[in-house]
BAFI-3210 file (N, C-alpha, C; in Angstrom, 3 decimals, decimal comma, padded with zeros to 6 digits):
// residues 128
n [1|2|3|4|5|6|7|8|9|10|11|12|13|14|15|16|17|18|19|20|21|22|23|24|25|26|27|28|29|30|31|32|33|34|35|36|37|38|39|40|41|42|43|44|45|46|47|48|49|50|51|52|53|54|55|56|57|58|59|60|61|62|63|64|65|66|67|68|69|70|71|72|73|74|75|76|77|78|79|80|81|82|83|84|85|86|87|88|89|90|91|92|93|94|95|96|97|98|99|100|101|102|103|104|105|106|107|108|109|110|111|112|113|114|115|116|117|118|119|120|121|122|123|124|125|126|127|128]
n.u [000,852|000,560|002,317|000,577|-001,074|-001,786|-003,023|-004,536|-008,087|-009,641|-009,658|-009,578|-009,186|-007,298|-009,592|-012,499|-014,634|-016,851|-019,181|-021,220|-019,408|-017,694|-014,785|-014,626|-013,555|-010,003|-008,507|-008,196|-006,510|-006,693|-006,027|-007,031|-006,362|-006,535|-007,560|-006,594|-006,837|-008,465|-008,486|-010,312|-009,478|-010,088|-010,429|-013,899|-015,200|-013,286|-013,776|-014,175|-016,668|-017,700|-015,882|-016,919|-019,176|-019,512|-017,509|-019,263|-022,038|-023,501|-023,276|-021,536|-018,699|-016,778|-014,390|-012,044|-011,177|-012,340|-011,705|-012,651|-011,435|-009,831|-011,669|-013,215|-015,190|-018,473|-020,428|-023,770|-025,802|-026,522|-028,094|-027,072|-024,179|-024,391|-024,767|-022,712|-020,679|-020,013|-021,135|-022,601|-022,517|-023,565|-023,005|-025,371|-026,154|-028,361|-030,375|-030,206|-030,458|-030,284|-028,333|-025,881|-025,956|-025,283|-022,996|-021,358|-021,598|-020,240|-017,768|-017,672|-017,397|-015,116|-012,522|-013,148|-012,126|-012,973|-013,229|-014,970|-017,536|-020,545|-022,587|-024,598|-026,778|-028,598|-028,540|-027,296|-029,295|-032,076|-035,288|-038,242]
n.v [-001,179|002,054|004,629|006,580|010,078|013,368|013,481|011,276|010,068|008,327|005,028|002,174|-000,241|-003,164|-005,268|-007,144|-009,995|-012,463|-014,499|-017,225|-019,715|-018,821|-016,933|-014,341|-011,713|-011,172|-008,908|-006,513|-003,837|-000,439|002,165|005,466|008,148|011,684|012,556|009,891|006,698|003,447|000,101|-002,578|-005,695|-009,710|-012,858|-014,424|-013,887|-013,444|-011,177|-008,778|-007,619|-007,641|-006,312|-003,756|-003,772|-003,188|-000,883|000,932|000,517|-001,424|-004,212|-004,894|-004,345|-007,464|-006,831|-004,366|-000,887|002,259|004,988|008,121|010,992|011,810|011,153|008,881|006,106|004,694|004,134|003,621|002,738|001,848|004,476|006,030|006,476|007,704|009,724|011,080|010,738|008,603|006,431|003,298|002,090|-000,754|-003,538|-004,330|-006,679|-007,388|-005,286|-004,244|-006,315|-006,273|-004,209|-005,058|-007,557|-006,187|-004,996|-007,645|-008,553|-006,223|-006,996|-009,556|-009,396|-007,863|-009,143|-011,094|-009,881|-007,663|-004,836|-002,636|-000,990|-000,174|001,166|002,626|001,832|000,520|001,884|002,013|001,587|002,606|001,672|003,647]
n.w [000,000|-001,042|000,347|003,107|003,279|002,622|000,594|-000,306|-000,935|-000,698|001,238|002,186|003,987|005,236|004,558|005,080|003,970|004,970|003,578|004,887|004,535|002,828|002,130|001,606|000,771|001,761|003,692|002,370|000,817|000,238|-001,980|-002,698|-004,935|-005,431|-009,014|-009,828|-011,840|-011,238|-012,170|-011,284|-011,553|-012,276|-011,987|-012,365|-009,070|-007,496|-006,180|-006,949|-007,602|-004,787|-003,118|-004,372|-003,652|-001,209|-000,322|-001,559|-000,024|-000,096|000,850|004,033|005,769|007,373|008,809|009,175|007,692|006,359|004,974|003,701|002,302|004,494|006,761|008,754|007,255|006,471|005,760|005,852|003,895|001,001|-000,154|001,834|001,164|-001,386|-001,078|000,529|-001,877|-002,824|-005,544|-007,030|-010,278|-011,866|-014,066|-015,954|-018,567|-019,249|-019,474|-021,992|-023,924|-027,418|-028,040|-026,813|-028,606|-031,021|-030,556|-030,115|-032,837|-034,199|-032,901|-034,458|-037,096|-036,737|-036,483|-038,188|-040,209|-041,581|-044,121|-043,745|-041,848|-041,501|-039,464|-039,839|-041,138|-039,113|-036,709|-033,199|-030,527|-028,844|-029,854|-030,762]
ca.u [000,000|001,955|002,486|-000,178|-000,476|-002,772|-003,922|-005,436|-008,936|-010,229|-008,496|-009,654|-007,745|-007,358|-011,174|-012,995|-015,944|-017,454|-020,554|-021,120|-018,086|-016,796|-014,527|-014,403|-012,451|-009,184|-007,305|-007,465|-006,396|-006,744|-005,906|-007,232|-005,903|-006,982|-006,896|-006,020|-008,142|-008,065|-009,345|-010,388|-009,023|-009,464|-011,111|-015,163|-015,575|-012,050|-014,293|-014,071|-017,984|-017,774|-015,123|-017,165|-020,720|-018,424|-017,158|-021,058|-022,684|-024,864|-022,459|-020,678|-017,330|-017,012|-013,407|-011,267|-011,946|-012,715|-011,823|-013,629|-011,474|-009,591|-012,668|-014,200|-016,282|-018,857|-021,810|-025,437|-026,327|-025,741|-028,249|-025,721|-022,981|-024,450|-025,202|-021,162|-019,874|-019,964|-022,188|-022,131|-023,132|-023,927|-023,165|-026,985|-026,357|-030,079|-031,444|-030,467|-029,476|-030,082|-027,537|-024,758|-025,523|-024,855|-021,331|-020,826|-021,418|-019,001|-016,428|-017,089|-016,966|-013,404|-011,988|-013,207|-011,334|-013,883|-012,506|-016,050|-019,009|-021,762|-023,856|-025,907|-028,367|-029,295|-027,684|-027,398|-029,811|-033,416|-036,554|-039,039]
ca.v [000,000|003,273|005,825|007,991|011,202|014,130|013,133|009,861|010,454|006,903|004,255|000,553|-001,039|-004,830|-005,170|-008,830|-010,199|-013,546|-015,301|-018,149|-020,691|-018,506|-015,779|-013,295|-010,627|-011,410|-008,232|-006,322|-002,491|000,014|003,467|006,308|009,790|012,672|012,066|008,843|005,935|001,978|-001,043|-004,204|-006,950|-010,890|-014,124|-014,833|-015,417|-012,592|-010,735|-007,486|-006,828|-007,504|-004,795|-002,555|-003,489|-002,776|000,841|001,519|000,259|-002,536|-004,551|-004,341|-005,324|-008,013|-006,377|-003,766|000,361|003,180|006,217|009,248|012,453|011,818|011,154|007,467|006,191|003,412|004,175|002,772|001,848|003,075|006,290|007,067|006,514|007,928|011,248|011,468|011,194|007,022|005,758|002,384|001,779|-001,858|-003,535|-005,439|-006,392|-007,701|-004,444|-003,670|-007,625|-005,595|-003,495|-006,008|-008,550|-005,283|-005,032|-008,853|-008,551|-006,009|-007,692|-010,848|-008,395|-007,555|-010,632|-011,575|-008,599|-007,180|-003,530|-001,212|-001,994|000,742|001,277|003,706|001,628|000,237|002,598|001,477|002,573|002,052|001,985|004,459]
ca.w [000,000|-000,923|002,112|003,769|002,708|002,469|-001,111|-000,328|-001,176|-000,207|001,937|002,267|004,867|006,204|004,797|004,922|004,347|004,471|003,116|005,641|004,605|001,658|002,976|-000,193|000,996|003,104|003,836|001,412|000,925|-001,450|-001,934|-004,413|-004,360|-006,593|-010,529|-010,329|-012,408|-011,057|-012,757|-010,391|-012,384|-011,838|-012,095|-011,585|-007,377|-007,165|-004,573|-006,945|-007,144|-003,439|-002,631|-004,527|-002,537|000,494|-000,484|-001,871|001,141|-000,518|001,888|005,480|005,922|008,553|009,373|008,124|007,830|005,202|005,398|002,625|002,728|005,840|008,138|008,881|006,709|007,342|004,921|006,152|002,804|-000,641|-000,443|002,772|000,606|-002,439|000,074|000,379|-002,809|-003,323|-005,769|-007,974|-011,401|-011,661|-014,951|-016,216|-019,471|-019,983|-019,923|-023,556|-025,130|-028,212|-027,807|-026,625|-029,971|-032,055|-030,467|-030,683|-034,178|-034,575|-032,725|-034,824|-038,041|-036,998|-036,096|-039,382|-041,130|-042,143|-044,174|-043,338|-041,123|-041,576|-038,832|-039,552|-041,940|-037,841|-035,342|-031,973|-029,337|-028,472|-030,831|-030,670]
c.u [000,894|001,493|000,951|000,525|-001,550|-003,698|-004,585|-007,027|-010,340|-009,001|-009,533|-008,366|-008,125|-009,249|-011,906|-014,113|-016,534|-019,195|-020,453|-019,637|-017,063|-016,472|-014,245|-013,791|-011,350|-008,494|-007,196|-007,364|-006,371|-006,649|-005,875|-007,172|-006,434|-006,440|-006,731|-007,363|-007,593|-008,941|-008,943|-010,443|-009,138|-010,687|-012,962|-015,102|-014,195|-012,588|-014,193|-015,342|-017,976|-017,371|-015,913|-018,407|-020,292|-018,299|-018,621|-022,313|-023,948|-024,540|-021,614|-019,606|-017,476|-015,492|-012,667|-011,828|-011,845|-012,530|-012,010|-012,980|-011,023|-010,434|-013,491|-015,386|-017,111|-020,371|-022,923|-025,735|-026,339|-026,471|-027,520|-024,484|-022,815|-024,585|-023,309|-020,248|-019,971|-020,811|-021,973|-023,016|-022,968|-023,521|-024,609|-026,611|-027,971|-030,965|-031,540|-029,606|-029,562|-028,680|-026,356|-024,526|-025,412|-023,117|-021,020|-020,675|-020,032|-017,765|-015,984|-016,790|-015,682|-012,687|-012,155|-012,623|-012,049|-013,433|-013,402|-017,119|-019,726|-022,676|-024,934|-027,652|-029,440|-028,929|-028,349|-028,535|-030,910|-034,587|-037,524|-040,565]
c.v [001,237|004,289|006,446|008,963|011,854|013,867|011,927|010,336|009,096|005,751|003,212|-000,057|-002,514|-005,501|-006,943|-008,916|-011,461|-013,671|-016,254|-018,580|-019,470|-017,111|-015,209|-012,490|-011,049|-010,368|-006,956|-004,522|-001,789|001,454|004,712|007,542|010,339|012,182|010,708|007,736|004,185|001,526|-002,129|-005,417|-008,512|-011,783|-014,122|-015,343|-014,359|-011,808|-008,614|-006,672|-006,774|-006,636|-003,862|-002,036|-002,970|-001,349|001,506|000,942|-000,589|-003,666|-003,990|-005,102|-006,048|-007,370|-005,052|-002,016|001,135|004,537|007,437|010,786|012,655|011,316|009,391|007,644|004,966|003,849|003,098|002,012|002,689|004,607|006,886|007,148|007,688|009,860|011,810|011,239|009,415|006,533|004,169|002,219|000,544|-002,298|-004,639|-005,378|-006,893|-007,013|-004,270|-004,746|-007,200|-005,137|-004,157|-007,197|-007,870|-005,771|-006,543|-009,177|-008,038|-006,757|-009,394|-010,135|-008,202|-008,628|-011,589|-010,981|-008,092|-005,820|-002,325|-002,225|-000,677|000,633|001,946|003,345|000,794|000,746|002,024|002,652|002,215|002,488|002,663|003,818]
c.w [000,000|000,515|002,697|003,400|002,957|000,969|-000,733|-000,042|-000,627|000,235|002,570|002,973|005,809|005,660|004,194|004,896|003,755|004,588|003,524|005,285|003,755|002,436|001,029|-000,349|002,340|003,110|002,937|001,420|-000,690|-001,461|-003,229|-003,918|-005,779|-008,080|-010,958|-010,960|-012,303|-011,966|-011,442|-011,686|-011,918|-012,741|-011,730|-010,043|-007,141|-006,050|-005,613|-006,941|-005,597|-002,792|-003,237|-003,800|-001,315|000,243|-000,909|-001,048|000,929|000,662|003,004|005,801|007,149|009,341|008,440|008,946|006,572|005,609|004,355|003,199|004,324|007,126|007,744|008,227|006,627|007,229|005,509|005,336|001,587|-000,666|000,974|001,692|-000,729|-001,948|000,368|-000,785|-003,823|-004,505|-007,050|-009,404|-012,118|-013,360|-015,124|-017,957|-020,643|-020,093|-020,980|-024,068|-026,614|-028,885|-027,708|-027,685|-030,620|-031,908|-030,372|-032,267|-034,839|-034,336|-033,964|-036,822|-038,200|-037,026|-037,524|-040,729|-041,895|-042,786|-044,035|-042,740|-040,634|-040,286|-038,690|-040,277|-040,153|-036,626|-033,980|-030,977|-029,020|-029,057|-030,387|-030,220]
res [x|x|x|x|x|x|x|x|x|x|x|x|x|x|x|x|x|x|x|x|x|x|x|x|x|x|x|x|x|x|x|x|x|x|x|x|x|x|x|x|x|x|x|x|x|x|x|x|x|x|x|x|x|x|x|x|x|x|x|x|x|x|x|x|x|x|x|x|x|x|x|x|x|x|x|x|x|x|x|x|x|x|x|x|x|x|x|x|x|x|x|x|x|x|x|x|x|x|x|x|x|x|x|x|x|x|x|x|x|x|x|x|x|x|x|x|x|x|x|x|x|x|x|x|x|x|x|x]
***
């Protein structure tokens, strides 16, 4: 975890949390200072939606602390969280399966070397 400092803007520390047998979070820390932009990277079951229900108060750490701007933080539930600055934006991609077999297309378009792929005779978005 790099130093303490006055820039640390969020601070995840030691933070755990199990689901009866399955422990999902062991430990883990995390630190975001001004400007900066993370990605949570891993495996299905990595615990990274979990760290994020944790920092957006859908979840309660069973150990650990948070701290928002220097001062303890230890959100009620996401509209507390969402009331200090927190909020999550969930990915659902079954609201618009539309939308997501467009861009599979494309991708299988490229992959197929495709040299133009028009979208405008069906532009993406949602029918009237």
């Amino acid at each position: 975890m790099p130093d303490a400092g006055n820039d640390v803007l969020l601070r995840m520390h030691g933070i755990e949390k199990r689901f009866g047998p399955v422990h999902a979070l062991r430990g883990v820390d995390l630190d975001v200072r001004a400007g900066e932009v993370h990605a949570l990277v891993g495996e299905n079951g990595a615990g990274k939606s979990t760290l994020m229900k944790v920092l957006s108060g859908a979840h309660r750490p069973d150990a650990g602390t948070m701290t928002l701007d220097g001062a303890p933080y230890t959100p009620a539930g996401p509209l507390d969280a969402r009331r200090r600055g927190v909020a999550m934006i969930y990915q659902e991609l079954s609201l618009a399966p539309h939308l997501f077999q467009k861009m599979a297309d494309v991708d299988d378009a490229d992959a197929a070397g495709a040299q133009t792929l028009d979208h405008r005779e069906e532009p993406l978005g949602f029918a009237a």
